[in-house]
C-alpha positions in Angstrom: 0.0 0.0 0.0 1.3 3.8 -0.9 1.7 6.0 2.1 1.3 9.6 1.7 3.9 11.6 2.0 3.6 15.2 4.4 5.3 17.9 2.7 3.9 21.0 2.0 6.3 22.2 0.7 8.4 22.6 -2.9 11.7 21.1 -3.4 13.3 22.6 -6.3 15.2 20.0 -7.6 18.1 20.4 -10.5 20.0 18.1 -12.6 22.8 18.9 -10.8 21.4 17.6 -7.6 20.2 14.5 -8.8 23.1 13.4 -11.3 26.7 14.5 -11.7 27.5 15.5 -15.3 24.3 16.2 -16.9 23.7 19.6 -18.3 21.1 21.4 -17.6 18.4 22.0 -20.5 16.6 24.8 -21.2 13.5 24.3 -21.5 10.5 26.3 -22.5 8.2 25.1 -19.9 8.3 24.6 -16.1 8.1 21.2 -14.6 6.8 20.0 -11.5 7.3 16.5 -10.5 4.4 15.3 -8.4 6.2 11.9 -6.7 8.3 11.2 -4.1 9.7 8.1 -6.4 13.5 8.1 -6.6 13.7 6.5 -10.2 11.2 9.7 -11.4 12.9 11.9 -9.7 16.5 10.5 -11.5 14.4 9.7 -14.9 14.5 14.0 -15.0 17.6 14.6 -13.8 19.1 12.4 -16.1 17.3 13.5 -19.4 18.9 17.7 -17.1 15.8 19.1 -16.7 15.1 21.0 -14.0 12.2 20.5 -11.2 10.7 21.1 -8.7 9.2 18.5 -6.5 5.6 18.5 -4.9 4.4 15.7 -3.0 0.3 15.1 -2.7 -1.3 14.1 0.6 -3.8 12.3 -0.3 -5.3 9.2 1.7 -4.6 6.7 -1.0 -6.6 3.9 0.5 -9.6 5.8 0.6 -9.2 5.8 -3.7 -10.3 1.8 -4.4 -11.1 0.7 -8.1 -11.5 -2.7 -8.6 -9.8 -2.9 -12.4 -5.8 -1.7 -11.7 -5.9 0.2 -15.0 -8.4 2.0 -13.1 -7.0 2.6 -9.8 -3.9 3.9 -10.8 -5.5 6.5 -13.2 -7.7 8.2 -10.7 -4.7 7.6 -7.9 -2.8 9.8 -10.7 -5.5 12.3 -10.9 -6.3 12.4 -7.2 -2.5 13.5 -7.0 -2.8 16.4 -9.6 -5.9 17.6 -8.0 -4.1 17.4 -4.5 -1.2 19.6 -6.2 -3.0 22.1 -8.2 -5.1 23.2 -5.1 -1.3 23.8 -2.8 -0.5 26.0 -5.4 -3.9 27.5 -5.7 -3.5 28.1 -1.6 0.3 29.5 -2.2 2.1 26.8 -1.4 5.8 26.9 -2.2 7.4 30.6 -3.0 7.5 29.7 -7.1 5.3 32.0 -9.4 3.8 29.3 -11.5 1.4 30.9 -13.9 4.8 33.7 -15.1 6.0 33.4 -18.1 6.5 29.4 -19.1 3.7 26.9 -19.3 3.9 24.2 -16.1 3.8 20.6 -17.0 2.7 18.7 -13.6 3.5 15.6 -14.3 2.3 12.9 -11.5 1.8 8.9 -11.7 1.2 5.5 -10.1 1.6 1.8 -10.1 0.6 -1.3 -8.9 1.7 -4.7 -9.5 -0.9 -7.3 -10.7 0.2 -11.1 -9.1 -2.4 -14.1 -9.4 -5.0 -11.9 -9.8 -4.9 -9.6 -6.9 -3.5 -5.6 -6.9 -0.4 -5.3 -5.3 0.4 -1.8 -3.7 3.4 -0.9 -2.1 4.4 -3.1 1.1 4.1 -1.5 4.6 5.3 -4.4 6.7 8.4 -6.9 5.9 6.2 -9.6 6.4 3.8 -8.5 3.7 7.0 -7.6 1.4 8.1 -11.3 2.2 4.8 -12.3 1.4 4.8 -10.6 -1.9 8.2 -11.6 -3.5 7.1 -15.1 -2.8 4.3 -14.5 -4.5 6.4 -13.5 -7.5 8.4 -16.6 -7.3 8.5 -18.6 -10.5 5.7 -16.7 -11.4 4.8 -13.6 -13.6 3.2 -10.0 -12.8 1.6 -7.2 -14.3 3.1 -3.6 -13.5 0.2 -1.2 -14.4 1.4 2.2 -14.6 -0.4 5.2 -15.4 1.2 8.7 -16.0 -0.6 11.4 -16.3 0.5 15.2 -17.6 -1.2 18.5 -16.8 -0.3 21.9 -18.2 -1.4 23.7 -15.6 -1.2 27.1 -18.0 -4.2 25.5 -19.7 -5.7 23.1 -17.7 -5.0 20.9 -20.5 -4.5 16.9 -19.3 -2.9 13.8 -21.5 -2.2 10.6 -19.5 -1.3 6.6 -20.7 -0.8 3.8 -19.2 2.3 1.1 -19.3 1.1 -2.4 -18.4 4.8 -4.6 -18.9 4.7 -8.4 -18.1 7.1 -9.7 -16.0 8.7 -12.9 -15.8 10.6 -14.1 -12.5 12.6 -16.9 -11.9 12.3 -18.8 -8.6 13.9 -16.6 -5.6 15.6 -18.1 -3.1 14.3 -17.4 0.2 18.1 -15.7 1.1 17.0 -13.0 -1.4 13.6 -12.7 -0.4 15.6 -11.7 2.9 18.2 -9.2 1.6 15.3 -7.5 -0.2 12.8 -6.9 2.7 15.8 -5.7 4.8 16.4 -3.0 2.8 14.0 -0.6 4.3 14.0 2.0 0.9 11.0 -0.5 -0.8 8.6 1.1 2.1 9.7 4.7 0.9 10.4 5.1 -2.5 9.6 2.7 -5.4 8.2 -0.7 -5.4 
């Protein structure tokens, strides 16, 4: 299960911060990264954009769908709404509706294993109890990304749906994994 993240607050992020050696591009739009993910944040700073990062707090399990095509898109929306009405309130010092168009760009996934939605983990035994899942089995991981010019009010979102394929994990693995407390905090 996701757990929302308190900060009410912007980050401004740079490619700098993120990644050493990437230039920074100029761009002729504003972006605002609506995750707490460490791959999105890094998927930006890689490509040298610069961001700034905005984190919803939504309740995430009070948003249930019962198709995860579905749940992930109006997870993704209930995200941009959160976000467009902090900076409607004033939250952050950034003038976002000066001269460049802002792109908020916000998301979410879930994995799809035997038939039941798989949200992030928020115990080690339910992590454990995942991965074994996994196990010489295959998942879904339905992603939905959704982009909002918040200029125009303008919205374009897709999903990704890859199929993945695992191998049997040993049970020392399964261990390593769940140790590492960053799968309760960042991606899954």
């Amino acid at each position: 299960m996701h757990r929302p993240v308190q900060n009410s607050s912007a980050e401004l992020c740079t490619a700098g911060d993120m990644a050493s050696g990437s230039n920074n591009n100029s761009s002729p739009f504003k972006i605002i990264l609506g995750s707490s993910s460490p791959a999105r944040r890094q998927i930006l700073s890689d490509m040298g954009y610069e961001f700034t990062v905005m984190c919803a707090d939504i309740d995430e399990e009070a948003i249930r769908r019962e198709k995860p095509e579905e749940l992930v898109k109006a997870l993704a929306e209930a995200k941009a709404e959160a976000i467009k009405l902090k900076l409607n309130d004033g939250c952050g010092d950034r003038d976002w509706s000066s001269d460049r168009p802002t792109l908020l760009i916000t998301s979410d996934q879930v994995k799809v294993s035997k038939g039941m939605i798989r949200e992030r983990p928020m115990s080690t035994e339910e992590a454990r109890e995942f991965i074994k899942a996994y196990s010489g089995d295959r998942a879904l991981a339905v992603n939905y990304v959704l982009v909002t010019n918040l200029s125009t009010g303008g919205t374009k979102g897709g999903w990704d749906v890859p199929e993945i394929y695992f191998h049997h994990i040993p049970d020392e693995f399964i261990e390593e994994v769940v140790s590492d407390l960053s799968i309760y905090d960042g991606d899954y």
